[in-house]
C-alpha positions as CSV (number, residue, x, y, z in Angstrom):
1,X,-16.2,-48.0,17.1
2,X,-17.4,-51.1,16.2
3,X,-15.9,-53.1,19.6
4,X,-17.7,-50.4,21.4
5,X,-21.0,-50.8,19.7
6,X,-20.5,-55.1,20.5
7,X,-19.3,-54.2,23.9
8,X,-22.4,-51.8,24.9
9,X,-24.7,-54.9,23.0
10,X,-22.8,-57.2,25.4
11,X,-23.6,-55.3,28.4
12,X,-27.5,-54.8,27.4
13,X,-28.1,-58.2,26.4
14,X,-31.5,-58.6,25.1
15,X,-33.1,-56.1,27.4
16,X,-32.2,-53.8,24.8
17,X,-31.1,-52.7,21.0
18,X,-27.4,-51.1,20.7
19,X,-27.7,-48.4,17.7
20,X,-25.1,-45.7,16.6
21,X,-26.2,-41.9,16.9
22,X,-29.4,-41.1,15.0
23,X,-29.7,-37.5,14.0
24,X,-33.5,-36.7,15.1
25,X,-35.9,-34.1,14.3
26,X,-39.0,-32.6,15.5
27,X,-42.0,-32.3,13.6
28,X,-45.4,-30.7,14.3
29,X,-48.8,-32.3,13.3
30,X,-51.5,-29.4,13.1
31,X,-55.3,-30.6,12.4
32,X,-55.7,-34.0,14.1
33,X,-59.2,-35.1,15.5
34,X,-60.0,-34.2,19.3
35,X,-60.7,-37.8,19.7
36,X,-57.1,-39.0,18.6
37,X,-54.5,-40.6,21.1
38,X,-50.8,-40.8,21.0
39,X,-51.3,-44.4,20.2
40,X,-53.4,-43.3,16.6
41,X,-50.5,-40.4,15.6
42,X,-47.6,-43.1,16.2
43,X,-49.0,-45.7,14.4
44,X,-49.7,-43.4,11.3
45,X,-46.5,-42.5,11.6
46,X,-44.6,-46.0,12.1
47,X,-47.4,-46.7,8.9
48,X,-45.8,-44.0,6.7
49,X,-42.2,-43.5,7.3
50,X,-41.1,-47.8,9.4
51,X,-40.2,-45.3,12.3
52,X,-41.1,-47.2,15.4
53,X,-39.0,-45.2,17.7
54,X,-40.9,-42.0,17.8
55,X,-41.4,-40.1,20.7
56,X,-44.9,-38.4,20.4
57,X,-46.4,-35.7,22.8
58,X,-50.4,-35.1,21.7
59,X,-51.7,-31.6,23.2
60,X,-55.2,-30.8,24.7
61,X,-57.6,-30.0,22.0
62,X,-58.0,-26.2,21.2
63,X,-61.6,-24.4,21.1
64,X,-62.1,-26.0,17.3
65,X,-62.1,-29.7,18.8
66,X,-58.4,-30.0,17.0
67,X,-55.2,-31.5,18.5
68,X,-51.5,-30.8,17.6
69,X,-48.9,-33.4,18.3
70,X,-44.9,-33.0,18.2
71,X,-43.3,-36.1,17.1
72,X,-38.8,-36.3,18.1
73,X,-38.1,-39.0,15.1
74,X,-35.2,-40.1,13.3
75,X,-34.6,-37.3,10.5
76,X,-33.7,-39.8,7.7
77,X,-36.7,-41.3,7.6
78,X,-38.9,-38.5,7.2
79,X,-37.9,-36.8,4.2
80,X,-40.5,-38.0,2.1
81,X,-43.3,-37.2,4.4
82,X,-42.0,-33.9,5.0
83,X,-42.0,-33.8,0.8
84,X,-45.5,-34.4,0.6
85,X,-46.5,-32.3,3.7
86,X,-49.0,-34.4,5.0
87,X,-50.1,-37.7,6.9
88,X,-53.7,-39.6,6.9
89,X,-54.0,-40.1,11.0
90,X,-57.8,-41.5,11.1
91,X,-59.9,-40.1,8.6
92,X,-58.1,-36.8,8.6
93,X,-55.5,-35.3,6.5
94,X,-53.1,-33.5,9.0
95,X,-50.7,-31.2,8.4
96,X,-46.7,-31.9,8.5
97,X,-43.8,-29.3,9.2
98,X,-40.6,-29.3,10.7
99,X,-41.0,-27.3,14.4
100,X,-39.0,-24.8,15.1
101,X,-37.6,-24.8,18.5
102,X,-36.1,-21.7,19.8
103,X,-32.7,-21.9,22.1
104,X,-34.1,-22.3,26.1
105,X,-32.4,-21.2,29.2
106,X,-31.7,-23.9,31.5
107,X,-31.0,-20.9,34.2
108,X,-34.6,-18.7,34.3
109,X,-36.5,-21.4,31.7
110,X,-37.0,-18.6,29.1
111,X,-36.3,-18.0,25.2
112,X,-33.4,-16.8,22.7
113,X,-30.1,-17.5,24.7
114,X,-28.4,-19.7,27.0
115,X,-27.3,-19.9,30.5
116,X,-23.8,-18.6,30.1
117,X,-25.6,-15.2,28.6
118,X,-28.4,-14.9,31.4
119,X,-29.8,-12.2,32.9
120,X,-32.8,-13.3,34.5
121,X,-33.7,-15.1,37.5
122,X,-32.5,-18.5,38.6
123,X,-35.7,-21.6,38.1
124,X,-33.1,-24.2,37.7
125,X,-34.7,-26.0,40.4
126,X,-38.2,-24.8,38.8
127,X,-40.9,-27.1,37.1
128,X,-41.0,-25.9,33.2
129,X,-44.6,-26.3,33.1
130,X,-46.1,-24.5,36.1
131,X,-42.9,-22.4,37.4
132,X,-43.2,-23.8,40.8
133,X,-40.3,-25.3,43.0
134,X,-39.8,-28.4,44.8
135,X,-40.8,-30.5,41.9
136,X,-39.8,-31.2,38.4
137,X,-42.2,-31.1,35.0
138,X,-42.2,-35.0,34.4
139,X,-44.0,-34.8,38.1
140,X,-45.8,-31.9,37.8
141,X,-49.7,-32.3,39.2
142,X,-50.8,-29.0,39.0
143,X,-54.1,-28.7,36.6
144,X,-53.0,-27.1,32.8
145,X,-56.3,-24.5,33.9
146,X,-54.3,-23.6,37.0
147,X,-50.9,-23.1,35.3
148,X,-49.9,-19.6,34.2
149,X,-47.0,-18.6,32.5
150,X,-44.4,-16.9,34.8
151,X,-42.1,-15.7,31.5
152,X,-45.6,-14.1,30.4
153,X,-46.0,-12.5,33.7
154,X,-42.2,-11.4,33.9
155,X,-43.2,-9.1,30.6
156,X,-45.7,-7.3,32.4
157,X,-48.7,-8.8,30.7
158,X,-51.9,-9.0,32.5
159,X,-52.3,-11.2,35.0
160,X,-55.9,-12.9,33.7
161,X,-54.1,-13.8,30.2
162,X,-51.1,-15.9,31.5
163,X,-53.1,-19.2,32.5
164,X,-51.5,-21.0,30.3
165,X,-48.0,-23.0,30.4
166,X,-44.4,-21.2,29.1
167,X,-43.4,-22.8,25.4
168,X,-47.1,-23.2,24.8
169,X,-48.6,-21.4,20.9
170,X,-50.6,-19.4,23.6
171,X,-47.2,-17.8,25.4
172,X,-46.5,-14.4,23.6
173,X,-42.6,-14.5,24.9
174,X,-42.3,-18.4,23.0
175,X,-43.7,-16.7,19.9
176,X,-41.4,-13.9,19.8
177,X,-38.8,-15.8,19.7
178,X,-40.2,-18.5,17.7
179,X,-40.4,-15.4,15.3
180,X,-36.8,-14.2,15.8
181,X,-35.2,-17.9,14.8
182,X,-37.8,-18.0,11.8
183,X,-35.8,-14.7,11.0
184,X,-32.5,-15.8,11.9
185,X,-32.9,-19.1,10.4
């Protein structure tokens, strides 16, 4: 293990930092300021746990001015901040939990299986954001206010309440089965 570890480090040279495999986790900030950027939640968290590695994704603000961000980090290094339950990002006190990510479909994009146990139709080739073909989500252009949820819209709800995007708090087939692996789990 440890030739292949010098033998990667070899090949990277100092482009780069060889590491073994790092068990990660994914926590869920709730409460941060509308005026906070990614930039503010990562150093708060490099600041409380030395993690310098984390991947953070900061969503719009909802209709109380109040962000949440989901931070992928290494899962050893947060056990005491998932202890005390909360981080100072700012001048706030924000919430800290461990989020619970439901099993996704790689086939039609939705919830609670996988894409050997499918029914539904095929998005492979589908943006996860907007639904839409021919592009991918890391590319995805269309506006978040012109996005609507085509798992919502598969369930038969109204057309008017699925502007949103799939996997969003807002997308009633993500919470179901948010709810079932809170049950399960």
């Amino acid at each position: 293990m440890e030739s292949l570890k010098t033998a990667i480090q070899t090949a990277i040279g100092k482009a780069g930092k060889g590491r073994g495999k790092i068990s990660r986790i994914t926590l869920e900030i709730r409460g941060i300021d509308s005026l906070t950027t990614q930039d503010d939640v990562r150093n708060a968290i490099t600041a409380e746990t030395g993690e310098e590695d984390a991947k953070v994704h900061l969503f719009e603000p909802n209709t109380r001015e109040q962000r949440v961000a989901v931070v992928e980090i290494d899962q050893i290094k947060t056990t005491a901040l998932l202890k005390k339950g909360k981080i100072r990002i700012g001048c706030i006190n924000c919430r800290v939990r461990v989020r619970a990510n439901p099993t996704r479909c790689y086939r039609c994009l939705g919830y609670g299986h996988v894409k050997v146990r499918c029914k539904g139709p095929d998005r492979s080739v589908n943006c996860w954001k907007c639904g839409a073909s021919g592009h991918k989500a890391a590319l995805c252009t269309v506006p978040a206010q012109q996005r609507w949820c085509f798992l919502c819209k598969d369930a038969k709800m109204a057309e008017d309440k699925t502007v949103y995007a799939p996997g969003t708090d807002t997308c009633a087939v993500f919470r179901a089965a948010l709810k079932v692996g809170k049950s399960q789990g």
